[in-house]
N, C-alpha and C positions, 0 to 999 in steps of 0.2 A: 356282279360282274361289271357296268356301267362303274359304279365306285374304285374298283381296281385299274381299269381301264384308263379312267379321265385322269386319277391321281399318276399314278405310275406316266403319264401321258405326260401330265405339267411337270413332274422332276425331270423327265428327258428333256422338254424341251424348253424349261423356264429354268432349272433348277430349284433353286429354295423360293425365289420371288412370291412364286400363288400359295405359300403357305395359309397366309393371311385369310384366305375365302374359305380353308378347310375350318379354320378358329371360330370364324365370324358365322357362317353356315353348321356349323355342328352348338354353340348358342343359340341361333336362332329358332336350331330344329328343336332344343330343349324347352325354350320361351313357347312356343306353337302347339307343340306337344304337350308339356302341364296345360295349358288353355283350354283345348282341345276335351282331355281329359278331367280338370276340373268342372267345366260346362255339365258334361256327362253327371260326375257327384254328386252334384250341386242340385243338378234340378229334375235325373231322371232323363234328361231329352237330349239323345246323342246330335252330334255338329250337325246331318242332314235334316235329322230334326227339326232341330233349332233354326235352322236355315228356314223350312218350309212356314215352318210358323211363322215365323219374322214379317216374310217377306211374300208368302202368297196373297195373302187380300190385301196386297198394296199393290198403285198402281207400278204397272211393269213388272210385278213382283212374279207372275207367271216365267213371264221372259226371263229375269235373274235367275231362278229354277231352274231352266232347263238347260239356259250359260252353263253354270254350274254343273248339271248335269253330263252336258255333255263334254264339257273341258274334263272333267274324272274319267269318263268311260273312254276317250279317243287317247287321252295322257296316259290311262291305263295298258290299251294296246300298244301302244308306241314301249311303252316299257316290259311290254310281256315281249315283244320281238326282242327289246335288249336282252332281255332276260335269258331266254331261251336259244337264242345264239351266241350269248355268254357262255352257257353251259355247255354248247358245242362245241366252241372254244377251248375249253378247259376237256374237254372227252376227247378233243383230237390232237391233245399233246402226251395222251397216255393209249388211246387205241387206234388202231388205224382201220377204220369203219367209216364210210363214206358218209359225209356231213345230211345228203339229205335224207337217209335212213337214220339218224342220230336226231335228227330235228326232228322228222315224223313219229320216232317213236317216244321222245321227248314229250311233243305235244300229246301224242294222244295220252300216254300213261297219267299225263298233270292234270288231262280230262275227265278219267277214270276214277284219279283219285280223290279229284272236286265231285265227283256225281254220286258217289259209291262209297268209299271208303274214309277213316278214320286220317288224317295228316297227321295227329301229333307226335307220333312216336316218331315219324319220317324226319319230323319237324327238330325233334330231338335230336337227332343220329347226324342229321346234315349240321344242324348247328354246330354240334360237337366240330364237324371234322372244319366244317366254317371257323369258329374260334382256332382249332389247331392253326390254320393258315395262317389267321393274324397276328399269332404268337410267333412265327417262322416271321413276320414282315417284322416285327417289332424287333424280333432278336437281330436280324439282317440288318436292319436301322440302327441297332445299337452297335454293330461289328462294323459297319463303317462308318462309325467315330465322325459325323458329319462337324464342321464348323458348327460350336456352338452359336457365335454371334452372327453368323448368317442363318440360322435356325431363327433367332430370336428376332432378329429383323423382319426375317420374311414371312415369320408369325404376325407379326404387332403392325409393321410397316404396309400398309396397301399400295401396292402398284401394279400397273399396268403396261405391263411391255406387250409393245407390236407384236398384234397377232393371236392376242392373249384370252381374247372375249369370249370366245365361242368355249373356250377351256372354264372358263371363268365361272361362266353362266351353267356349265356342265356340271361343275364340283358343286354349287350350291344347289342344281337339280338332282343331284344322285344321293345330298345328302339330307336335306328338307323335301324329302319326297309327298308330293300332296295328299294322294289318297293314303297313305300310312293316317294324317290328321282323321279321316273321316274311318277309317279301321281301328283304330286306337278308340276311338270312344265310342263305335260300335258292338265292339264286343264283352260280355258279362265279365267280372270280376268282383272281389268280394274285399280288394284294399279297403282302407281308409285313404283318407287325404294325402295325409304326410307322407305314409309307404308307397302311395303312387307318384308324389314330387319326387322324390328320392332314387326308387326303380326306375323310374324313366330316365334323371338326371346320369345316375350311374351307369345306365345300359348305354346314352347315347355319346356322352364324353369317351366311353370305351370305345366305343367304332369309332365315333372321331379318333382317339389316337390311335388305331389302326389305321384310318386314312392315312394319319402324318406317318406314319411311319412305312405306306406303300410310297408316297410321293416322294421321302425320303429314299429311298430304295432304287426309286425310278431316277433319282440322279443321276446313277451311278450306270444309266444302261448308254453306251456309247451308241450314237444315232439315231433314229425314228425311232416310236415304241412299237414294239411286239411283244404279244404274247411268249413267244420262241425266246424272244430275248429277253425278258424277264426271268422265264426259266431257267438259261445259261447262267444268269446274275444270283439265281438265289442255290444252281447248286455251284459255284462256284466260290459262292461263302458257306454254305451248308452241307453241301454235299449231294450226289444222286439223286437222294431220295426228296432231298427239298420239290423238286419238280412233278414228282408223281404227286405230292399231298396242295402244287398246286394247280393239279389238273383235275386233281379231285375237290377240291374246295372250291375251283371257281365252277366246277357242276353242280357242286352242294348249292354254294349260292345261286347260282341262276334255277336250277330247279326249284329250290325251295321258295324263291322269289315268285317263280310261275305260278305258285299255288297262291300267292297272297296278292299278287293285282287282278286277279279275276274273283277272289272273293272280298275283296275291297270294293270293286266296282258293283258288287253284286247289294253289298251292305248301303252304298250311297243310293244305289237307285230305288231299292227299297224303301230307305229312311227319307227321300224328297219325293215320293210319288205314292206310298202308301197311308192311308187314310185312317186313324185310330178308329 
């Protein structure tokens, strides 16, 4: 949701300009991410890991630790609030159910099913309806035919228009998301090398051009951004139903989000604080 949010945000109110931070931030997050991930290959010792090791029996090395620790665990809640009032978001553009019984039972069910039960198949089924969304944002990108040489400019070209920062610094945090680095080479898999430079390359250049093609989108919304007014914008190139699948997809995403910054932060604190 934050990803939809920020991007559709700088098309309303930048146009193509903040391209350039979706390009530059969706490489970064692939550079960071194989890292991240080879560390783990390589030696067996996920990034908390490796951190602890590094840096405990040096001096300050404690205090680095628990930086670290606690910049993940507070960056974590600050993103589970996006998260879950994302998905509020996107629930109260298709039902009408008062947001803080939507939020309360949001959270508690994300609780439930961190404590108790299996995510992956949820994990599946949101995805799926996740990718559907981005395909509608892409097709919509494609349907209005933006200038290509203002596309490519404000890919390639970095600039900075008044006003622009707090946008700026938002597209490159929603899409180099920190603790994903310490999730990512926390949890078992059974790649090789190559298949995981690859997988991850290919997973995360895909959400990136789904970025570009919500901020593309968001061009195109006359005045402030709103959720409301995105809707009107995608079914008025798609149709009706465009709007239900994105009220349903920005639930998908923030719910399913909810379950992975609290088991992200779960994985970090374990991995800098537990003892072999």
């Amino acid at each position: 949701p934050g990803t939809v949010t920020t991007a559709a945000s700088a098309g309303a109110g930048f146009g193509f300009s903040l391209l350039w931070a979706l390009v530059f931030s969706t490489l970064a997050c692939v550079v960071l991410q194989e890292a991240s991930a080879r560390l783990t290959a390589v030696s067996g010792r996920n990034l908390g890991e490796a951190i602890r090791d590094y840096f405990y029996e040096r001096p300050m090395g404690k205090t680095v630790v628990f930086l670290v620790l606690g910049s993940i665990i507070f960056g974590c809640a600050a993103y589970e609030t996006g998260n879950i009032l994302g998905a509020i978001a996107g629930a109260s553009l298709i039902l009408h159910i008062s947001p803080f019984v939507l939020t309360l039972s949001t959270g508690i069910l994300s609780a439930l099913l961190l404590w108790f039960g299996s995510t992956r198949t949820i994990a599946q089924v949101m995805g799926f309806i996740v990718a559907f969304m981005g395909i509608c944002f892409l097709t919509t990108a494609i349907i209005i035919n933006p200038p290509l040489g203002a596309v490519l400019k404000g890919s390639l070209v970095p600039s900075f228009p008044d006003g622009s920062a707090l946008l700026i610094l938002a597209l490159i945090g929603t899409t180099v998301v920190p603790y994903n680095l310490f999730l990512g080479s926390g949890l078992k898999h059974t790649q090789s090398l190559r298949e995981m430079r690859w997988s991850l390359a290919l997973a995360i250049i895909i959400g990136g051009l789904i970025s570009i093609g919500v901020l593309i989108v968001g061009t195109s919304i006359a005045g402030t951004f709103t959720f409301e007014a995105l809707a009107h914008e995608l079914q008025l190139r798609l149709g009706d139903w465009a709007a239900w699948f994105l009220g349903f997809g920005l639930y998908a995403a923030g719910f399913s989000s909810a379950l992975t910054a609290p088991l992200a932060a779960a994985i970090t604190a374990r991995s800098l604080w537990s003892e072999d």
